[in-house]
N, CA, C and O atoms as CSV, one atom per row, in Angstrom:
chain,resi,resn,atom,element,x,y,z
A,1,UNK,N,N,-18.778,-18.730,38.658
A,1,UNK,CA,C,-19.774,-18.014,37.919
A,1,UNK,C,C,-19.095,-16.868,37.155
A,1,UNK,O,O,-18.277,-16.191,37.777
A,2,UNK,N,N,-19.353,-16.582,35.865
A,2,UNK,CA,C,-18.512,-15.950,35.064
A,2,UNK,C,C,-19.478,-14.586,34.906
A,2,UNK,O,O,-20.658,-14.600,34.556
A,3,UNK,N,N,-18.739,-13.493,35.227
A,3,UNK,CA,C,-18.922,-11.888,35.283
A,3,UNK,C,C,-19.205,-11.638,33.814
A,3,UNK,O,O,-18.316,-11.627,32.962
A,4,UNK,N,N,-20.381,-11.456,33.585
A,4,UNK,CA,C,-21.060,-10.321,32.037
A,4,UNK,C,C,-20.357,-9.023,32.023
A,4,UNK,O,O,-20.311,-8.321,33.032
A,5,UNK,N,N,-19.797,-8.679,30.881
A,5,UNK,CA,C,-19.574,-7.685,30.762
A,5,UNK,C,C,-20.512,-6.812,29.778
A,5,UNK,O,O,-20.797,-7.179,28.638
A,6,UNK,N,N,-20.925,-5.686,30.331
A,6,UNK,CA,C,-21.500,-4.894,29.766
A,6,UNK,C,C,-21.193,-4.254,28.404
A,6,UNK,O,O,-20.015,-4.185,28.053
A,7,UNK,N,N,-22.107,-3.811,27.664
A,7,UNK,CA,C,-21.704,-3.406,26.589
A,7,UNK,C,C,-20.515,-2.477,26.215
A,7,UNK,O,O,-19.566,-2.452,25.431
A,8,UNK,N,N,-21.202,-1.561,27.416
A,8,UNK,CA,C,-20.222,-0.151,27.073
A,8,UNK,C,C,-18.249,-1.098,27.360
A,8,UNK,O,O,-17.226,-0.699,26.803
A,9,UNK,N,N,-18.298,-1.875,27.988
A,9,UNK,CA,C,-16.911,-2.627,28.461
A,9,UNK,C,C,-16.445,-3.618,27.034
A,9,UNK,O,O,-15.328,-4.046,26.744
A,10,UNK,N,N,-17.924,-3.801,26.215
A,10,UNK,CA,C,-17.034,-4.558,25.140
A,10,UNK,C,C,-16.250,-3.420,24.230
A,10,UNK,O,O,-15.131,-3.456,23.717
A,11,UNK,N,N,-17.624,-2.040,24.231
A,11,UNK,CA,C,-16.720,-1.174,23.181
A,11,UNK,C,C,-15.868,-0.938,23.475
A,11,UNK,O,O,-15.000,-1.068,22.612
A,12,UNK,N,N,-15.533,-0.568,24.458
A,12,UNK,CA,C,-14.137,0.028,24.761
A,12,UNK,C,C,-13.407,-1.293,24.573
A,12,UNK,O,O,-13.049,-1.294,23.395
A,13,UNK,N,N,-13.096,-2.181,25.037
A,13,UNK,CA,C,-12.600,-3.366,24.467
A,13,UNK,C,C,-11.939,-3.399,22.672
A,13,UNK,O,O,-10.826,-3.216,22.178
A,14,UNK,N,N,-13.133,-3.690,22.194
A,14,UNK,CA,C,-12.756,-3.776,20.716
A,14,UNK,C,C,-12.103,-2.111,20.626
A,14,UNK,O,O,-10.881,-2.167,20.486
A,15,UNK,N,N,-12.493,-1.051,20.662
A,15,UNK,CA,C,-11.511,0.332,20.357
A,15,UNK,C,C,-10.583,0.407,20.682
A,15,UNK,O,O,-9.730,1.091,20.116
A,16,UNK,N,N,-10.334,-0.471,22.030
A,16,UNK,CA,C,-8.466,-0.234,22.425
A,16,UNK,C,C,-8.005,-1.166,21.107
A,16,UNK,O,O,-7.558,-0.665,20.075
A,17,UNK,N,N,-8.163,-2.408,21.287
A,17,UNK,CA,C,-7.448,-3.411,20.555
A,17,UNK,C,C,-7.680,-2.883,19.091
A,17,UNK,O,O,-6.630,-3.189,18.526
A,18,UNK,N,N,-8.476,-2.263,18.185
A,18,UNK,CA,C,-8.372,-1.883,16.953
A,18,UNK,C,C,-7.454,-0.341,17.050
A,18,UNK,O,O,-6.980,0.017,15.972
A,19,UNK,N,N,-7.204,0.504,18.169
A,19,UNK,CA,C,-6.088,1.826,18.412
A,19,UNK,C,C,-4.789,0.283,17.942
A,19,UNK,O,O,-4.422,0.014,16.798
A,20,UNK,N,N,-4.308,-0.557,19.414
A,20,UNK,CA,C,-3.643,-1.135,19.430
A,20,UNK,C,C,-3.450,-1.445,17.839
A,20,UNK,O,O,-2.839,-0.607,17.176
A,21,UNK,N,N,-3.905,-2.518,17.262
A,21,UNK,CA,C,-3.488,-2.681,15.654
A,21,UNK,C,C,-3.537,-2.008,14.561
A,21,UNK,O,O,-3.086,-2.349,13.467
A,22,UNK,N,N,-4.295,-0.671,14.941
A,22,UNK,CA,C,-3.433,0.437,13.784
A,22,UNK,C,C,-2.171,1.157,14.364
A,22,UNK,O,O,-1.653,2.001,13.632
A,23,UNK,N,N,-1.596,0.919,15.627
A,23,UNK,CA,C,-0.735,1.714,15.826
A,23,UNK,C,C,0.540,0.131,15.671
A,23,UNK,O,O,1.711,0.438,15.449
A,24,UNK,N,N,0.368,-0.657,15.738
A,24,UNK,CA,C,0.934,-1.669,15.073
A,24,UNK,C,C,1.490,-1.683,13.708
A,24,UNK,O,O,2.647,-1.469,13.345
A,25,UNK,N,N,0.299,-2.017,12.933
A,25,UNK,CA,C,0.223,-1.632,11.390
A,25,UNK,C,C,1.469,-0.600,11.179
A,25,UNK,O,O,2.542,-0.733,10.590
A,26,UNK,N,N,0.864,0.526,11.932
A,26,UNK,CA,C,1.914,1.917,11.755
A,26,UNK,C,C,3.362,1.493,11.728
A,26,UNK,O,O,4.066,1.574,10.721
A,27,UNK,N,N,3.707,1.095,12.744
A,27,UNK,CA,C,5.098,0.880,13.266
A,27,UNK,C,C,5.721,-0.545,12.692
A,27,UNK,O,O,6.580,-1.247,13.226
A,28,UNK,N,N,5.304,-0.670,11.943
A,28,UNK,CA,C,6.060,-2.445,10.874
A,28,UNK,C,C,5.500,-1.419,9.339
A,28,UNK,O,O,5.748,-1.934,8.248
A,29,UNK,N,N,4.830,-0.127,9.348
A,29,UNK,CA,C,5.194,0.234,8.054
A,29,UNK,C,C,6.224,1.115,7.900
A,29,UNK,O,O,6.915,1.159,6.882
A,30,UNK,N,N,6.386,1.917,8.986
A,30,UNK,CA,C,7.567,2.588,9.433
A,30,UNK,C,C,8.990,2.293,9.211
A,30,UNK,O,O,9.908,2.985,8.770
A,31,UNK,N,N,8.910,0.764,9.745
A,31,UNK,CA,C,10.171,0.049,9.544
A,31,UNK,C,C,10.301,-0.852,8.569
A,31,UNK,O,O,11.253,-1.616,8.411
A,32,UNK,N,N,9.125,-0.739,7.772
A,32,UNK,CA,C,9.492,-1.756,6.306
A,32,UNK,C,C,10.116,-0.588,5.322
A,32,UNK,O,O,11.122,-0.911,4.691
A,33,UNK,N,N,9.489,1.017,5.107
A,33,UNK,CA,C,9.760,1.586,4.536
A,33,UNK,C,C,11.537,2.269,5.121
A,33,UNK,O,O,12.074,2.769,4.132
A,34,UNK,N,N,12.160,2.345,5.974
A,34,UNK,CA,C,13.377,2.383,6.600
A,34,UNK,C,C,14.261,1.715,5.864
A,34,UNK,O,O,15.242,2.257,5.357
A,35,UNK,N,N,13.937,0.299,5.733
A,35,UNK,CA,C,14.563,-0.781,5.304
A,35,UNK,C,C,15.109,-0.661,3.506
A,35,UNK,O,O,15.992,-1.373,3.028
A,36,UNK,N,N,14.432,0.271,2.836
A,36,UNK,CA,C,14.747,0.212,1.866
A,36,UNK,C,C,15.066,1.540,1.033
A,36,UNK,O,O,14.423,2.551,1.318
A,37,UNK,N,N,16.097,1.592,-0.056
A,37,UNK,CA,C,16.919,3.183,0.005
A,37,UNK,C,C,15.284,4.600,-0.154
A,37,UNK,O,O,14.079,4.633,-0.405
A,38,UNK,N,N,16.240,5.344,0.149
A,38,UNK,CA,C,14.968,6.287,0.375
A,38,UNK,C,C,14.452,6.996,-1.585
A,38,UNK,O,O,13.408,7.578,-1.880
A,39,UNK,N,N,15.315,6.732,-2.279
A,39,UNK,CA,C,15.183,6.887,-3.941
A,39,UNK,C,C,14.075,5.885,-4.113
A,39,UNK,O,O,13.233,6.116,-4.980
A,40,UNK,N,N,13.981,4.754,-3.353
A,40,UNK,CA,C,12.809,3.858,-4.488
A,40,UNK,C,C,11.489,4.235,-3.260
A,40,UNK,O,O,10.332,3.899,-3.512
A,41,UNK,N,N,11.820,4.909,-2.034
A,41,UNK,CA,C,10.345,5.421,-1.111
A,41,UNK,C,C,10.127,6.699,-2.380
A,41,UNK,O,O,9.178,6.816,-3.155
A,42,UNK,N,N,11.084,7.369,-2.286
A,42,UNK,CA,C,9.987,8.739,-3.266
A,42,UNK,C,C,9.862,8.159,-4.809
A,42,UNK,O,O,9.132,8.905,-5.462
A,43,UNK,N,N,10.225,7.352,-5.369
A,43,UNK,CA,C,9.552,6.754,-6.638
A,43,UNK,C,C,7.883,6.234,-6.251
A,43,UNK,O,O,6.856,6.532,-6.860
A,44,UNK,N,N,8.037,5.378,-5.048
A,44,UNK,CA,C,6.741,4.656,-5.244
A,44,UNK,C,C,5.681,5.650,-4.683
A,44,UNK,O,O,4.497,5.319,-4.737
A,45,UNK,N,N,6.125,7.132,-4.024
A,45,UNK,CA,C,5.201,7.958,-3.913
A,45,UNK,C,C,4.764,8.992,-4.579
A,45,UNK,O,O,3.707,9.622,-4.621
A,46,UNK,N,N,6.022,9.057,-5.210
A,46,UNK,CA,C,5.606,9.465,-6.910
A,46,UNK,C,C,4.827,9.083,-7.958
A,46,UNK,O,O,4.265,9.848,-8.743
A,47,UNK,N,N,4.790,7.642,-7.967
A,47,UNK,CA,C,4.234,6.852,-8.651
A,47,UNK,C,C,2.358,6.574,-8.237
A,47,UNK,O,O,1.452,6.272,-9.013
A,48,UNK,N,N,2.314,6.791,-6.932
A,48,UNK,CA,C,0.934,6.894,-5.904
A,48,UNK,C,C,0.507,7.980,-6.844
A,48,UNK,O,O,-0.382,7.872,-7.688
A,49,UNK,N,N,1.372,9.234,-6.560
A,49,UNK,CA,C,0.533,10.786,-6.941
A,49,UNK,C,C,0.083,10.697,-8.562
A,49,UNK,O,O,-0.904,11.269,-9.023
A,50,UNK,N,N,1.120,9.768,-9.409
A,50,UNK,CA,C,0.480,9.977,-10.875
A,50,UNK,C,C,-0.357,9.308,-10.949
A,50,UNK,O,O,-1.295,9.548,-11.710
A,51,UNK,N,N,-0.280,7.765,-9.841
A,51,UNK,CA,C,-1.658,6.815,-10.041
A,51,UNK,C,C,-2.987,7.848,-9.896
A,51,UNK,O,O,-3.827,7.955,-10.790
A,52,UNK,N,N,-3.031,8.464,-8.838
A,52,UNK,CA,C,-3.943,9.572,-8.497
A,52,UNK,C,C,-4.440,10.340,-9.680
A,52,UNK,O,O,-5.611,10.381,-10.058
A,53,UNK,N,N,-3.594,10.838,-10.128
A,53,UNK,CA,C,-3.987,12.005,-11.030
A,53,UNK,C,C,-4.466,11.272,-12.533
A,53,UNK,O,O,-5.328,11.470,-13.389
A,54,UNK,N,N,-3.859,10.749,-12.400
A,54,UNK,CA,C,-4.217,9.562,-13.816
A,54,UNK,C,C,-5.903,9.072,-13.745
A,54,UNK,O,O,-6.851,9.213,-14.519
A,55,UNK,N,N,-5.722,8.398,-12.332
A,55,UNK,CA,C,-6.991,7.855,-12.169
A,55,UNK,C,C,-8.309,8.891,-11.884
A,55,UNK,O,O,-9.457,8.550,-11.599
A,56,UNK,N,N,-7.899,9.941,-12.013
A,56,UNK,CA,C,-9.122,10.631,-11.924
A,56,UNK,C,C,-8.991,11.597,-12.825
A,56,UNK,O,O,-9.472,12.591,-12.282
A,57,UNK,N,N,-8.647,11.861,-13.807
A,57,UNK,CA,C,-8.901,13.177,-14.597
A,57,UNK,C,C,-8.794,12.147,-15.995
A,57,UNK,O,O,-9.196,12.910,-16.874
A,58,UNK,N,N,-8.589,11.307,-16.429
A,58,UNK,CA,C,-8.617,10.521,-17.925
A,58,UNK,C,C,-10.299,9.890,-17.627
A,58,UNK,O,O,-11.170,10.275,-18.407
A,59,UNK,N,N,-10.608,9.130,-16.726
A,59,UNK,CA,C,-12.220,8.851,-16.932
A,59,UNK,C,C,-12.526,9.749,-16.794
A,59,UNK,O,O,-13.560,9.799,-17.460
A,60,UNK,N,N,-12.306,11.150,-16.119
A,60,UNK,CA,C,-13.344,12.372,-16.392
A,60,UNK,C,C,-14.014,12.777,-17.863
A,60,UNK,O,O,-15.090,12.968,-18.429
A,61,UNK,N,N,-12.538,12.764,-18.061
A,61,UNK,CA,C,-12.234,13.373,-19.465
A,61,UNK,C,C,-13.247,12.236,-20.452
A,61,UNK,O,O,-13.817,12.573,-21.489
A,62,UNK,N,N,-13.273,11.456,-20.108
A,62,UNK,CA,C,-13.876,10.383,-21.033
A,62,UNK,C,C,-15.394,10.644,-20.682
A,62,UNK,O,O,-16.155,10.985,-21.588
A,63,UNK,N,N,-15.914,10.473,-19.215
A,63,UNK,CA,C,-17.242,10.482,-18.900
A,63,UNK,C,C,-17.820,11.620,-19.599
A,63,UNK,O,O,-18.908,11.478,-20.158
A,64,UNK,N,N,-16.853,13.374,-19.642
A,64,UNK,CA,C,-17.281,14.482,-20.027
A,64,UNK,C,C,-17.240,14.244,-21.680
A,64,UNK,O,O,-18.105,14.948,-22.202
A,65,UNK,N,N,-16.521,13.492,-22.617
A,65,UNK,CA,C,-16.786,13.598,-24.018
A,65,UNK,C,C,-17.480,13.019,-24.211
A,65,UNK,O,O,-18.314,13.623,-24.885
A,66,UNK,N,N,-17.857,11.679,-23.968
A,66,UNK,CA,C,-18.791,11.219,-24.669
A,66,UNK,C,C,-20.454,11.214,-24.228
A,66,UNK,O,O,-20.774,11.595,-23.102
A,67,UNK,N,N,-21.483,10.746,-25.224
A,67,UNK,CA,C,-22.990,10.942,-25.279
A,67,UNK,C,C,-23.492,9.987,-23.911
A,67,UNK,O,O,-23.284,8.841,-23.514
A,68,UNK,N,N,-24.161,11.004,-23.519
A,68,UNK,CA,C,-24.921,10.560,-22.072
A,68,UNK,C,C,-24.638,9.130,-21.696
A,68,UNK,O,O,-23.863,8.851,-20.781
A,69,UNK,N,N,-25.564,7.815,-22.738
A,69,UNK,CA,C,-25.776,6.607,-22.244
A,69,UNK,C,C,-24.322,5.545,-21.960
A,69,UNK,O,O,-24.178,4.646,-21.132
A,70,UNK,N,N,-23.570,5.960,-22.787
A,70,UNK,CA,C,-22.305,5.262,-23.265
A,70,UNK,C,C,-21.093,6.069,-22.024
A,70,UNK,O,O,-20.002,5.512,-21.909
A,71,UNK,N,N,-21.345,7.230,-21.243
A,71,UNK,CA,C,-20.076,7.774,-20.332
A,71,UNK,C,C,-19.798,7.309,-19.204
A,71,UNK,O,O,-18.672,7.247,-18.709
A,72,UNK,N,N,-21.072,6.861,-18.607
A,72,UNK,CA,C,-20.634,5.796,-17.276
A,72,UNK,C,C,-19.561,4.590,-17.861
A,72,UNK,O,O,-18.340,4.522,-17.717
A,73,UNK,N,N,-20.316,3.845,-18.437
A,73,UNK,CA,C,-19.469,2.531,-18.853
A,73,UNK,C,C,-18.254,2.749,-19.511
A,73,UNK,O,O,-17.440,1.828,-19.571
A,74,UNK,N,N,-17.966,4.074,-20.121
A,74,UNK,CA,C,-16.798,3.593,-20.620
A,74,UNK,C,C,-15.397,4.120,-20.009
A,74,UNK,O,O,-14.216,3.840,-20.215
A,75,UNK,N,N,-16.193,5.155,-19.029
A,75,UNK,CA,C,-15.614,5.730,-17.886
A,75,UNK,C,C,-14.922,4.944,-17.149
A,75,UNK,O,O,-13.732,5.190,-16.950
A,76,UNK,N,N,-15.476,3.956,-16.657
A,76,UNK,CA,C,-15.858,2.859,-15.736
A,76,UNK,C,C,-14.617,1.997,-16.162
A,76,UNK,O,O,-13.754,1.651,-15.355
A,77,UNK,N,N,-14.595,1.616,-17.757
A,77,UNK,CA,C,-13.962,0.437,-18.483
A,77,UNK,C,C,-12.547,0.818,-18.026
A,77,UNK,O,O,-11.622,0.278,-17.419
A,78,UNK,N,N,-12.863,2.241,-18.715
A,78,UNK,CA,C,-11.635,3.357,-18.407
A,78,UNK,C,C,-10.385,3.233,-17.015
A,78,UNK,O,O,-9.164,3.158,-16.879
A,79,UNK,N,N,-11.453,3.266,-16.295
A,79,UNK,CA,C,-10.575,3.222,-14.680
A,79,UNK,C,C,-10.564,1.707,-14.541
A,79,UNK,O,O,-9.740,1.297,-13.724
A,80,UNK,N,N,-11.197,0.912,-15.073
A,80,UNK,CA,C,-10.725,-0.646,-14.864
A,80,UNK,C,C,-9.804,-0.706,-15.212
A,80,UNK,O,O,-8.958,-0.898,-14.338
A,81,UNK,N,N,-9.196,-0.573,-16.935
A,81,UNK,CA,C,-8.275,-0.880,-17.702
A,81,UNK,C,C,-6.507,-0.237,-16.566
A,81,UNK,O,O,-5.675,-0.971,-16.032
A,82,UNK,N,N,-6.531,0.736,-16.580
A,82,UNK,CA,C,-5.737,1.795,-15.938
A,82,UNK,C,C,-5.407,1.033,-14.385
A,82,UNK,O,O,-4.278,0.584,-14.185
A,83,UNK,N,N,-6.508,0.929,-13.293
A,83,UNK,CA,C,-6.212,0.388,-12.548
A,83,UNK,C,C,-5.655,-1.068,-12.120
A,83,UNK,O,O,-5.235,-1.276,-10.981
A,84,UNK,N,N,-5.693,-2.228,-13.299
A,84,UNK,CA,C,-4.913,-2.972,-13.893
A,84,UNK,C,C,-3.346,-3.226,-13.756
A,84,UNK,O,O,-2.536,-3.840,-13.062
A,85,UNK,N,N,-3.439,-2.263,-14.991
A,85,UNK,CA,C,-2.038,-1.776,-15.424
A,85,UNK,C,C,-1.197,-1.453,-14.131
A,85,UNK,O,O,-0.238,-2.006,-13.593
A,86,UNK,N,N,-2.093,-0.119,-13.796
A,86,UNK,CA,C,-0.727,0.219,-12.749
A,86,UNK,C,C,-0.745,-1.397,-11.281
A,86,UNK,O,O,0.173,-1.903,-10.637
A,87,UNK,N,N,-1.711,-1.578,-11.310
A,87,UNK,CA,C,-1.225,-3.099,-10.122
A,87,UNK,C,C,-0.196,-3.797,-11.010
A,87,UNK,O,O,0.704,-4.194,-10.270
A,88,UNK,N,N,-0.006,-4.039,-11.982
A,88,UNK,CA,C,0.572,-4.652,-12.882
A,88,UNK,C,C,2.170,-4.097,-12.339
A,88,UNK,O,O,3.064,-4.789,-11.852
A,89,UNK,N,N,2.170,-2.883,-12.562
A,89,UNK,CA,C,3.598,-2.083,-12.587
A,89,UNK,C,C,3.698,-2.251,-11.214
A,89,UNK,O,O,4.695,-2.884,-10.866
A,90,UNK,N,N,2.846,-1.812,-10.197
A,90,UNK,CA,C,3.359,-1.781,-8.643
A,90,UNK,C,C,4.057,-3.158,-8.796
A,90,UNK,O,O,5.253,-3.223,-9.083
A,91,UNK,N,N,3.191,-4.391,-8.574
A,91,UNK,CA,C,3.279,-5.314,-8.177
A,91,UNK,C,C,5.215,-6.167,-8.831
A,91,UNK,O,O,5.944,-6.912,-8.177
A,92,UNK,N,N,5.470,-5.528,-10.515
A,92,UNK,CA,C,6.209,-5.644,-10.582
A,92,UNK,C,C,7.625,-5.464,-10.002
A,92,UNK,O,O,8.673,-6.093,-9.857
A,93,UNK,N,N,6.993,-4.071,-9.711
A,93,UNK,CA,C,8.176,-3.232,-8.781
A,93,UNK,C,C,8.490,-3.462,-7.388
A,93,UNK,O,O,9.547,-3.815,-6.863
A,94,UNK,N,N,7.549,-3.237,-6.978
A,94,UNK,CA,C,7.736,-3.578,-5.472
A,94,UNK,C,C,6.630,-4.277,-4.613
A,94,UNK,O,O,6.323,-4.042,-3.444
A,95,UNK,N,N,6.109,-5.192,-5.480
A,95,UNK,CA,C,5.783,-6.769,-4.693
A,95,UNK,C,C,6.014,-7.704,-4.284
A,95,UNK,O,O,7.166,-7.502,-4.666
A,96,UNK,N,N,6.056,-8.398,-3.948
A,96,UNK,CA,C,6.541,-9.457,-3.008
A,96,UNK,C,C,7.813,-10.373,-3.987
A,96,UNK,O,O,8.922,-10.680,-3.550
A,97,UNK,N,N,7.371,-10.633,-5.163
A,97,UNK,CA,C,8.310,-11.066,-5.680
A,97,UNK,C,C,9.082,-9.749,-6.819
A,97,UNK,O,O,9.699,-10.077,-7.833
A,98,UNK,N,N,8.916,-8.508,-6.458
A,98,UNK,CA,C,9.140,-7.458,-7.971
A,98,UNK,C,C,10.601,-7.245,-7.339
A,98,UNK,O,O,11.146,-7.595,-6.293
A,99,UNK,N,N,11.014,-6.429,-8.586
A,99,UNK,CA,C,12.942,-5.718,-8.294
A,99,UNK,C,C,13.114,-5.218,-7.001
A,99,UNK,O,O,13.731,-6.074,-6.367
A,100,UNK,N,N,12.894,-4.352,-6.378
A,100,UNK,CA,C,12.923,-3.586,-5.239
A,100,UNK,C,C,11.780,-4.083,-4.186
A,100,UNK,O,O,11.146,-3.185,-3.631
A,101,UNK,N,N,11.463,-5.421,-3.866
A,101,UNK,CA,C,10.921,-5.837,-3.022
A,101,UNK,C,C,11.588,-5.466,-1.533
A,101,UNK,O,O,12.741,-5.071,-1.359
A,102,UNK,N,N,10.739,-5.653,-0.671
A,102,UNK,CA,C,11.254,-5.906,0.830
A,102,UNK,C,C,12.051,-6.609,1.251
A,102,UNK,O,O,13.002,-6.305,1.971
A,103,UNK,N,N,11.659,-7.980,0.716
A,103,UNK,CA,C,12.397,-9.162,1.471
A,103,UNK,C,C,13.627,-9.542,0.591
A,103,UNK,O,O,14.270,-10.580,0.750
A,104,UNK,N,N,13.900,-8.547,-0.401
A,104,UNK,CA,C,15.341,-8.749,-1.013
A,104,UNK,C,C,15.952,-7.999,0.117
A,104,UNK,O,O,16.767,-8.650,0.769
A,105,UNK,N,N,15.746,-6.810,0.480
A,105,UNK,CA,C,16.695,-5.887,1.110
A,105,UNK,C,C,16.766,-6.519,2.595
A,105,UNK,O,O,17.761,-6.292,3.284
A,106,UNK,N,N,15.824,-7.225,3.030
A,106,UNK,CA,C,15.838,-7.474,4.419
A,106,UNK,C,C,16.690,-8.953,4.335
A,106,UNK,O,O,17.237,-9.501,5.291
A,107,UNK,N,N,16.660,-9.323,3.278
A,107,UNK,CA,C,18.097,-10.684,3.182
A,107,UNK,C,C,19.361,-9.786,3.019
A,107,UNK,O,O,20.354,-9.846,3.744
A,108,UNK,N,N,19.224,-9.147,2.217
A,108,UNK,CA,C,20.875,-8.519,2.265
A,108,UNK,C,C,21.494,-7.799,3.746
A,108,UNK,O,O,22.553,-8.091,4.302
A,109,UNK,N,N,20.755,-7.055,4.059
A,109,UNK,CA,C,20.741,-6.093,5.181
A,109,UNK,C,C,21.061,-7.422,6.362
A,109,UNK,O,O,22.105,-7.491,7.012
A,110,UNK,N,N,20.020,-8.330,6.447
A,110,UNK,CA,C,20.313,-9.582,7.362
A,110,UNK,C,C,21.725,-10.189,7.066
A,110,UNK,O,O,22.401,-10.486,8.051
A,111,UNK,N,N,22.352,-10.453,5.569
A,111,UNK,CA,C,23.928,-10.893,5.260
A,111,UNK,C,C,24.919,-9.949,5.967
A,111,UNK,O,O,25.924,-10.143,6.650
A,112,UNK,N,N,24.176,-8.718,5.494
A,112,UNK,CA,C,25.325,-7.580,5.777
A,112,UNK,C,C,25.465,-7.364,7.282
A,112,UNK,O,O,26.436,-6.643,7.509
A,113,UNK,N,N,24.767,-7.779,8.478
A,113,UNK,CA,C,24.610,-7.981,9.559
A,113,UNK,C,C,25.971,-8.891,10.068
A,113,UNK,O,O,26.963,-8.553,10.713
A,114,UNK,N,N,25.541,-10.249,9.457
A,114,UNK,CA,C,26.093,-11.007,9.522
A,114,UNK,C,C,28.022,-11.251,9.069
A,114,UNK,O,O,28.775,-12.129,9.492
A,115,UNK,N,N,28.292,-10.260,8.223
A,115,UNK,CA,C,29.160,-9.917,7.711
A,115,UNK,C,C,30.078,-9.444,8.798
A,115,UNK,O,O,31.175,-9.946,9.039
A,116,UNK,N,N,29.451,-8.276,9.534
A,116,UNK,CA,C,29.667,-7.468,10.823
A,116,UNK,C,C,30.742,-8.135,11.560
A,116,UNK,O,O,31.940,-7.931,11.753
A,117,UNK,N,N,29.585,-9.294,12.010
A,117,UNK,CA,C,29.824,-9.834,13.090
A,117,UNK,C,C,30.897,-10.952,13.084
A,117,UNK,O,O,31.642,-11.283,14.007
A,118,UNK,N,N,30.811,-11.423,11.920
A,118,UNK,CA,C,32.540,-12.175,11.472
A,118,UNK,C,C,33.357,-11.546,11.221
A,118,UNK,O,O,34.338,-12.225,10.917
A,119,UNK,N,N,33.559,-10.313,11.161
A,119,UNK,CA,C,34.765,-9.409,11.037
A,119,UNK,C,C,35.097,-8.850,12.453
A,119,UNK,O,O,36.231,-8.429,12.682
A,120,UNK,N,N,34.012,-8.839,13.518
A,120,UNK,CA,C,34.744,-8.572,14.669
A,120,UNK,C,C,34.916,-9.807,15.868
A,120,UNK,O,O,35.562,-9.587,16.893
């Protein structure tokens, strides 16, 4: 005969295991960002802060000039167009297949391992 568990036993349940996989998450982003020189970590957080600032003060600027009916939408178009682009540039840069990807450095780093270990 199989034991019910009470509610309060599922929450706690699901809250450990969702602690558990953000502290997961954490620690494989930790070590993806390790993995690669620390010049292209402060580019792409450089690149975060202008996405930021970009993305919120140019549709302002747009919502605040133009006539009432027309500032949502073009506001709107505004941060579509922009948010685009920059996926465009991330993705170039450091996506799965862009210049400074992950899994370039984690093949080399894996050769250069390997290198090691035939030299001693």
């Amino acid at each position: 005969m199989q034991s019910r568990k009470s509610r309060l036993d599922v929450h706690v349940e699901k809250t450990e295991n969702l602690a558990n996989y953000l502290l997961r998450k954490k620690r494989e982003n930790i070590q993806n960002s390790l993995v690669r020189p620390l010049y292209q970590e402060a580019l792409k957080s450089l690149f975060l802060v202008v996405i930021l600032l970009i993305d919120t003060f140019i549709p302002l600027e747009v919502f605040r000039d133009l006539p009432n009916p027309f500032n949502i939408i073009f506001s709107l178009v505004t941060l579509g167009v922009f948010l685009y682009g920059e996926m465009m540039v991330y993705n170039s840069l450091w996506g799965k297949k862009g210049r400074w990807s992950l899994d370039k450095y984690k093949k080399s780093s894996g050769k250069a391992v390997e290198e090691k270990k035939d030299m001693v």
